[in-house]
LOKOL-993872 format. One record per residue: x, y, z of N, C-alpha, C in turn; residue number from 0; residue in three letters. Coordinates in steps of 0.05 Angstrom, whole numbers, plus 5000, padded with zeros to 4 digits. Layout:
N
+------+------+------+------+------+------+------+------+------+------+------+
!   nx !   ny !   nz !  cax !  cay !  caz !   cx !   cy !   cz ! bafi ! bavo !
+------+------+------+------+------+------+------+------+------+------+------+
!    X !    Y !    Z !    X !    Y !    Z !    X !    Y !    Z !  NUM !  ALA !
...
+------+------+------+------+------+------+------+------+------+------+------+
//
This chain:
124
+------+------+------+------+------+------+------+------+------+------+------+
!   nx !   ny !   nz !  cax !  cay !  caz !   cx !   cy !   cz ! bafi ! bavo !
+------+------+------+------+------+------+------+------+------+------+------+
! 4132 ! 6531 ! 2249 ! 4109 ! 6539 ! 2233 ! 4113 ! 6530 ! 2204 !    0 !  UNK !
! 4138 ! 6532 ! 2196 ! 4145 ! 6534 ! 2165 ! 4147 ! 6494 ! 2159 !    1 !  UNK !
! 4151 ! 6482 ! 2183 ! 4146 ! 6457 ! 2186 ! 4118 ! 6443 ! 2174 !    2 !  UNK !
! 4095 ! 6448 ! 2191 ! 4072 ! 6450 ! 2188 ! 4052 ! 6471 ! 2176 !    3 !  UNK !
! 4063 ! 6472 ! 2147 ! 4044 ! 6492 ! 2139 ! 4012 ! 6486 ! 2143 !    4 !  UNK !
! 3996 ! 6509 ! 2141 ! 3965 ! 6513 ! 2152 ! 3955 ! 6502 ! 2121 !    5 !  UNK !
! 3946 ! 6484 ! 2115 ! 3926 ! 6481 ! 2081 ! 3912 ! 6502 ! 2081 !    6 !  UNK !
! 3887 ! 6508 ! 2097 ! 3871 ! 6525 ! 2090 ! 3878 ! 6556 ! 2081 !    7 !  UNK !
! 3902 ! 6571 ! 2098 ! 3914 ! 6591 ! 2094 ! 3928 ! 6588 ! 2060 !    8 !  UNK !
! 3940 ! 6565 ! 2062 ! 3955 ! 6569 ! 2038 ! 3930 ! 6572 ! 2009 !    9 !  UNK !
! 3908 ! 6553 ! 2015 ! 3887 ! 6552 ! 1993 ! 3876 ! 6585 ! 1989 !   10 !  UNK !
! 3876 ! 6591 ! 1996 ! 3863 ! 6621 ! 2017 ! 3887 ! 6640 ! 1998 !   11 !  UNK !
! 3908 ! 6634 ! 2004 ! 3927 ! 6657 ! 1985 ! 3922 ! 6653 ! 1959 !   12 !  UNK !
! 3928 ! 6619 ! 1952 ! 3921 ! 6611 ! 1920 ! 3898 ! 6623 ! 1918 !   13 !  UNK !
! 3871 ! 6625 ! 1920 ! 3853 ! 6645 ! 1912 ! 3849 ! 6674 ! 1908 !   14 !  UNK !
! 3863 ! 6684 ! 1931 ! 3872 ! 6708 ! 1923 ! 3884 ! 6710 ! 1896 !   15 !  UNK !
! 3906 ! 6702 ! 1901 ! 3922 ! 6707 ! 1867 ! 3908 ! 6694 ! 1841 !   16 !  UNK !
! 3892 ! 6677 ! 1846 ! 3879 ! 6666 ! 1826 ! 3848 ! 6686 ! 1811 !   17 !  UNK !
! 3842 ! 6702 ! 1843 ! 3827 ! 6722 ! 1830 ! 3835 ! 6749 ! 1827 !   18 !  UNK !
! 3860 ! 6754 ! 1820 ! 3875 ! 6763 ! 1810 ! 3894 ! 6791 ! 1824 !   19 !  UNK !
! 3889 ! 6782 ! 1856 ! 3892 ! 6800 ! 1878 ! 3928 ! 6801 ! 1890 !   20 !  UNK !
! 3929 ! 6817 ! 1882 ! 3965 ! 6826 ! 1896 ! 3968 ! 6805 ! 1922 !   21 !  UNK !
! 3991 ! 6796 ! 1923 ! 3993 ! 6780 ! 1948 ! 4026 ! 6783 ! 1957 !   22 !  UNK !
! 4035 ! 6774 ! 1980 ! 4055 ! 6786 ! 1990 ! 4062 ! 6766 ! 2018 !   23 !  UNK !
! 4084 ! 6750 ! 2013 ! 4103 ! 6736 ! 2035 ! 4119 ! 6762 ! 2050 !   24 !  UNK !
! 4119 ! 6759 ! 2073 ! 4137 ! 6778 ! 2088 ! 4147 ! 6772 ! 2110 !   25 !  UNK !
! 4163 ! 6752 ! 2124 ! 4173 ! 6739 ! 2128 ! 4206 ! 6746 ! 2140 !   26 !  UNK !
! 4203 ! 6735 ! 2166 ! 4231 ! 6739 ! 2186 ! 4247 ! 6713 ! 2183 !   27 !  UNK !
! 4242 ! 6696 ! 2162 ! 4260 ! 6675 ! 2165 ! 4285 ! 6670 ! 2169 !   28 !  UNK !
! 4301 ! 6656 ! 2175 ! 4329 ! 6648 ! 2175 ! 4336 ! 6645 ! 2142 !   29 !  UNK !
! 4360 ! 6654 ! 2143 ! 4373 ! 6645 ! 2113 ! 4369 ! 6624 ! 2105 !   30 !  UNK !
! 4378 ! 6599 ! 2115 ! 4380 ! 6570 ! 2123 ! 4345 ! 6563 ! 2113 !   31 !  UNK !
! 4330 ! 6574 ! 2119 ! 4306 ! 6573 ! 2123 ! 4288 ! 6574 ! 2094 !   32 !  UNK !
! 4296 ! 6600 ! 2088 ! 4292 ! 6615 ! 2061 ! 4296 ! 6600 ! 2042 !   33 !  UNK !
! 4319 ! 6581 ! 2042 ! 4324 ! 6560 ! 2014 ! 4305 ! 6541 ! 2011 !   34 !  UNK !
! 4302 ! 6524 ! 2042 ! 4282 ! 6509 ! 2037 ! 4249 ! 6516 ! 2035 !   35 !  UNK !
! 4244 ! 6537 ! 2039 ! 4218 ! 6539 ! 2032 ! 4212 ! 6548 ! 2005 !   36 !  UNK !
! 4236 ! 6554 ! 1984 ! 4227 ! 6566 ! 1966 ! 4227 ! 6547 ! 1943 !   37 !  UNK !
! 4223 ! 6520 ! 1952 ! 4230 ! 6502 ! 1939 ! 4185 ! 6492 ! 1939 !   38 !  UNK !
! 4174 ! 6505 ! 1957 ! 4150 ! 6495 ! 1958 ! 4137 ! 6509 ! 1942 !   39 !  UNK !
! 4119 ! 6500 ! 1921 ! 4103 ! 6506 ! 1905 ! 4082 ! 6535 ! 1898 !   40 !  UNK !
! 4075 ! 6517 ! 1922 ! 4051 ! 6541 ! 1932 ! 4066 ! 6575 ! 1930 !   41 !  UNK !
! 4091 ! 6571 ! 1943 ! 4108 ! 6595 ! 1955 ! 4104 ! 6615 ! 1920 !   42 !  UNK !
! 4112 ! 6604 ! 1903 ! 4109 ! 6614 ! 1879 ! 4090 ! 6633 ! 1868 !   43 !  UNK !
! 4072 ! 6628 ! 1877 ! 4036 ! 6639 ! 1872 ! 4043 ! 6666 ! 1891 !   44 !  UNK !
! 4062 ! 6675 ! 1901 ! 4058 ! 6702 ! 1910 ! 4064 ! 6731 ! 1898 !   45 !  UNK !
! 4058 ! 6745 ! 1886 ! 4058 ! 6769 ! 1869 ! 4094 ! 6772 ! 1888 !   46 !  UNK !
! 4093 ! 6776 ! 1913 ! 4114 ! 6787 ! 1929 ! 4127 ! 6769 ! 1949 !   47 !  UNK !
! 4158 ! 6758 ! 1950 ! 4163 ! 6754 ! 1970 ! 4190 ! 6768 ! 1987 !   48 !  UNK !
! 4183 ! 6768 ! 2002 ! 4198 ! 6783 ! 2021 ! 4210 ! 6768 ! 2045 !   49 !  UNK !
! 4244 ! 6767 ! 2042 ! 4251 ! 6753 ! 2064 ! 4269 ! 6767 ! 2075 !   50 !  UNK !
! 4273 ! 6779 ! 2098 ! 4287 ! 6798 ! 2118 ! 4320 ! 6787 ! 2118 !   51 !  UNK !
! 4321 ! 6770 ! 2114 ! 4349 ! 6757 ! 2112 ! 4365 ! 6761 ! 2086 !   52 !  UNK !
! 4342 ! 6770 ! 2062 ! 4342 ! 6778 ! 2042 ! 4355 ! 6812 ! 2026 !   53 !  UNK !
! 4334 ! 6817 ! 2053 ! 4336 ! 6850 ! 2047 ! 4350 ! 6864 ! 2075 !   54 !  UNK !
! 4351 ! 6847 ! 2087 ! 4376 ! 6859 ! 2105 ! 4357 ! 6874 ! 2124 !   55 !  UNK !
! 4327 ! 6874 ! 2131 ! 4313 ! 6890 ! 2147 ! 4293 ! 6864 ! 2163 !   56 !  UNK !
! 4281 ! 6876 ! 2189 ! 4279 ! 6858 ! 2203 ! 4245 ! 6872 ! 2208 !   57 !  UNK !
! 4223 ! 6854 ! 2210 ! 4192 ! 6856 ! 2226 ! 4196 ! 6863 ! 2247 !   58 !  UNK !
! 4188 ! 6887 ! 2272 ! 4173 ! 6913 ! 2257 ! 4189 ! 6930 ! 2248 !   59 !  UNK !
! 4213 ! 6938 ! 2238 ! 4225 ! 6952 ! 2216 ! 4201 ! 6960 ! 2205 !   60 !  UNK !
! 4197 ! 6991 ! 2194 ! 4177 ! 7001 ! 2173 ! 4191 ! 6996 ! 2148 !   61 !  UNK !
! 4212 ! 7002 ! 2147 ! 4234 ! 7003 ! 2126 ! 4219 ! 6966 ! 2105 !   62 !  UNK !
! 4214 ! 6945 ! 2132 ! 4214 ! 6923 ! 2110 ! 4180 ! 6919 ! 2096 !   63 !  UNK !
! 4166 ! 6936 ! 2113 ! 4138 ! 6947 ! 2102 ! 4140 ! 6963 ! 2080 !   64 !  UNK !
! 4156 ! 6980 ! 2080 ! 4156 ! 6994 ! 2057 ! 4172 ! 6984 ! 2031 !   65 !  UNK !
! 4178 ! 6972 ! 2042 ! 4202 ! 6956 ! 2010 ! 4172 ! 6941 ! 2004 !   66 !  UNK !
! 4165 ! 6920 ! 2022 ! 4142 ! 6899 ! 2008 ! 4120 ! 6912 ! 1996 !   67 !  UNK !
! 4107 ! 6943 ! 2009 ! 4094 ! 6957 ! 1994 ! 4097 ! 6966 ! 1962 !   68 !  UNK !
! 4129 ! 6974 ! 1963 ! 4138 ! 6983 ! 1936 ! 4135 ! 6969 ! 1924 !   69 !  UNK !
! 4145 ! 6941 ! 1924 ! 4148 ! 6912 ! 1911 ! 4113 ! 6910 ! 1902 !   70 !  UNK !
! 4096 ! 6916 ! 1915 ! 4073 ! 6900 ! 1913 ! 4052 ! 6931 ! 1897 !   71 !  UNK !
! 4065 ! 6949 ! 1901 ! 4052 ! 6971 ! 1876 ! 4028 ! 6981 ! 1896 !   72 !  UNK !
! 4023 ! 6983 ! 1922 ! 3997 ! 6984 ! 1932 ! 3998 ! 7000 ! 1954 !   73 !  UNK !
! 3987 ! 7018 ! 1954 ! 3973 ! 7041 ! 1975 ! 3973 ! 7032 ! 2001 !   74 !  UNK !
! 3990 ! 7037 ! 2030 ! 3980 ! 7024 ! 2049 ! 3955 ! 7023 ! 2057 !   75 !  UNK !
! 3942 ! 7038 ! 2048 ! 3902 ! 7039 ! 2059 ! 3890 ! 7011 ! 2040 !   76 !  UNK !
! 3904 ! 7008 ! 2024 ! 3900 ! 6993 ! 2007 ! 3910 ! 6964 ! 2003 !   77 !  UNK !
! 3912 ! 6957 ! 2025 ! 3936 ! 6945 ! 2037 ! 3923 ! 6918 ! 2062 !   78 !  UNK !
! 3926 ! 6896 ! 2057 ! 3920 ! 6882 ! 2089 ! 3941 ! 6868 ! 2092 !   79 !  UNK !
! 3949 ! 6869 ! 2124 ! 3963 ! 6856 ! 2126 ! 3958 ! 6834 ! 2155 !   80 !  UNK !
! 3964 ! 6812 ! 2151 ! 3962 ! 6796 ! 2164 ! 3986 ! 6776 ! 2186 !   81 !  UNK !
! 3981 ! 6774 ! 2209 ! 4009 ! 6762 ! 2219 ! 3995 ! 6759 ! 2250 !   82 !  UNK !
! 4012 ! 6734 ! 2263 ! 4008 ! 6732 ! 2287 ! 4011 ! 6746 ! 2309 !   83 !  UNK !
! 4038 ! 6760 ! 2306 ! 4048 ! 6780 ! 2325 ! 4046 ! 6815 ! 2332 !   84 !  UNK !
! 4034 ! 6817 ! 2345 ! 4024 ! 6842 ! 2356 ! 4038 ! 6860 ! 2351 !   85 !  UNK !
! 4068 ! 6857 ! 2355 ! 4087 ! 6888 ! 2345 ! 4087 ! 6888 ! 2323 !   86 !  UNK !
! 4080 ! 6866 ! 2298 ! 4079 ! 6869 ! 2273 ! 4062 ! 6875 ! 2264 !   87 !  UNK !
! 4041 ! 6875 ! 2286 ! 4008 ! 6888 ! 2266 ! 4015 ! 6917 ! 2276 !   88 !  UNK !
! 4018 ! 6929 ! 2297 ! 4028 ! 6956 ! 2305 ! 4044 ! 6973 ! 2288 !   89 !  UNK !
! 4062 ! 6962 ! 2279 ! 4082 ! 6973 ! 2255 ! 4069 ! 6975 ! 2233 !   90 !  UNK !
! 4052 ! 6956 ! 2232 ! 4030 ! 6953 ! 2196 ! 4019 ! 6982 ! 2206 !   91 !  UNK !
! 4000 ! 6979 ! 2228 ! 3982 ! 6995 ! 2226 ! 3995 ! 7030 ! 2230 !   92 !  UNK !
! 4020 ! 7033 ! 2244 ! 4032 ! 7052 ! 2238 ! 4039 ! 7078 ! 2214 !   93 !  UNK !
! 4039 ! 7049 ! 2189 ! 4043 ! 7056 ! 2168 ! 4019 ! 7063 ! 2152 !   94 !  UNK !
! 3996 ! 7067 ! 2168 ! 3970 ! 7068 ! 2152 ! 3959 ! 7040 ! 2136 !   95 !  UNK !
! 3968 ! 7017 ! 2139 ! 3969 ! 6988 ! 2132 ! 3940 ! 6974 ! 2148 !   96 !  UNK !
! 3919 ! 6965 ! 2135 ! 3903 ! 6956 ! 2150 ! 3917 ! 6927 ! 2156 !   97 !  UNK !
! 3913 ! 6917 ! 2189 ! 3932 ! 6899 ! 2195 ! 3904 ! 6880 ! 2209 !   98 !  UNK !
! 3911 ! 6851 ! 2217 ! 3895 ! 6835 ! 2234 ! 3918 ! 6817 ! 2246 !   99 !  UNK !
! 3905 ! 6808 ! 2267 ! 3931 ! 6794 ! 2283 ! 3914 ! 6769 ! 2281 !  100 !  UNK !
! 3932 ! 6747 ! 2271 ! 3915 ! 6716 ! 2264 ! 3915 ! 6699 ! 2291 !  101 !  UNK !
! 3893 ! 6688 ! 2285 ! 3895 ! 6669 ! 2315 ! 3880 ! 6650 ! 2307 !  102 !  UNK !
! 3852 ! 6644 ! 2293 ! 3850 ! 6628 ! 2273 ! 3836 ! 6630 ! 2256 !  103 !  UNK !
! 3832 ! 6613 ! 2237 ! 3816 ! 6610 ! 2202 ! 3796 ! 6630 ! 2211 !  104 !  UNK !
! 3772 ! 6626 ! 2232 ! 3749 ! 6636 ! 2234 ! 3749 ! 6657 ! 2242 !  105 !  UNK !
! 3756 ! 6665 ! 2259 ! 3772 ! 6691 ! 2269 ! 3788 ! 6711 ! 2246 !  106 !  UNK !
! 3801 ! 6705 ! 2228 ! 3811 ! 6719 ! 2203 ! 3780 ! 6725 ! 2190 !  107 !  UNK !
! 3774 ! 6704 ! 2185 ! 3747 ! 6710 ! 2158 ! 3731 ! 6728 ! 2170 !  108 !  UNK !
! 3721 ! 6728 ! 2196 ! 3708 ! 6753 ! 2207 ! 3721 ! 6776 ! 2208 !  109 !  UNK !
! 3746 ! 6776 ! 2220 ! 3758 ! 6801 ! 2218 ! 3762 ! 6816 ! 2187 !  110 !  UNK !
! 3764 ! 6795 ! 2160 ! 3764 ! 6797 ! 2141 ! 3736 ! 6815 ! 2129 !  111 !  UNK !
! 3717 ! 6806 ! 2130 ! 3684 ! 6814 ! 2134 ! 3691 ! 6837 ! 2145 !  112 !  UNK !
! 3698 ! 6846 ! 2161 ! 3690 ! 6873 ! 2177 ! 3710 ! 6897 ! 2168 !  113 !  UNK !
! 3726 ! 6889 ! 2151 ! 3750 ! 6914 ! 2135 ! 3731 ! 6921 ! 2109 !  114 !  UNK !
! 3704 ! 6904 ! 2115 ! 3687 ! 6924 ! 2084 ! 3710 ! 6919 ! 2057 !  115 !  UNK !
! 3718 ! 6900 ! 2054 ! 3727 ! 6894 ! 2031 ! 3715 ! 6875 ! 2022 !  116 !  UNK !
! 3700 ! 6872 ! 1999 ! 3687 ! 6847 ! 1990 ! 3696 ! 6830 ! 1973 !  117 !  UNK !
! 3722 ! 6831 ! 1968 ! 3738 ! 6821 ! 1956 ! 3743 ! 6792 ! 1966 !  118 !  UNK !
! 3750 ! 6804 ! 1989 ! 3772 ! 6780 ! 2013 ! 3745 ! 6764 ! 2021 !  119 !  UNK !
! 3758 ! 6739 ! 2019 ! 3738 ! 6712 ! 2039 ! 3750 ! 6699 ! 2040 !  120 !  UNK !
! 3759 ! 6689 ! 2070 ! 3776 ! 6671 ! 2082 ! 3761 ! 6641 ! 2069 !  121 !  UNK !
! 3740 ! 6638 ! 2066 ! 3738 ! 6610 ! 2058 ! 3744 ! 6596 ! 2047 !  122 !  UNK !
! 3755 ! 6566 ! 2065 ! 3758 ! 6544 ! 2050 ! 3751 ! 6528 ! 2034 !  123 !  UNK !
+------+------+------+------+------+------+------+------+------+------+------+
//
């Protein structure tokens, strides 16, 4: 995945942060892993990053939800979180964390639309 990053996703965070919205890497990478991605640009633009190899806690750990929450100053209700994997939206949503499980661009932006936040727009 960390091979082929998604453009649109990554433009999609850059706007977030650009309109001036908390943002947050959270992330099961490998150590090995972690060096080289933090060398990419984009990676920078995140208010938070969070790497499990880092902090010694592993996705769905609440423990590494709640560090990235602290880190990121923000209310789980207040909170989205986004990720492919099902036990990690479970653990989000455990935590009172509004969560969506990605599957693609168009599929996020709707699911995005429907959390009544008018903030968020997936568009490219």
């Amino acid at each position: 995945m960390w091979s082929n990053v998604n453009p649109a996703m990554v433009q999609w965070s850059c706007q977030l942060n650009d309109a001036g919205i908390k943002t947050a890497l959270l992330s099961n990478m490998h150590p090995d892993l972690v060096k080289h991605v933090r060398t990419f640009d984009w990676l920078q633009r995140f208010t938070v990053r969070t790497f499990s190899a880092e902090v010694q806690l592993v996705k769905p750990d609440r423990a590494i939800y709640e560090h990235t929450l602290r880190q990121l100053g923000t209310a789980p209700e207040k909170t989205v979180f986004v990720d492919d994997r099902e036990t990690n939206i479970q653990a989000a949503h455990s935590l009172g964390i509004r969560a969506i499980q990605f599957h693609s661009i168009d599929q996020l932006q709707n699911d995005l639309n429907g959390l009544d936040l008018p903030v968020l727009c997936a568009d490219n």
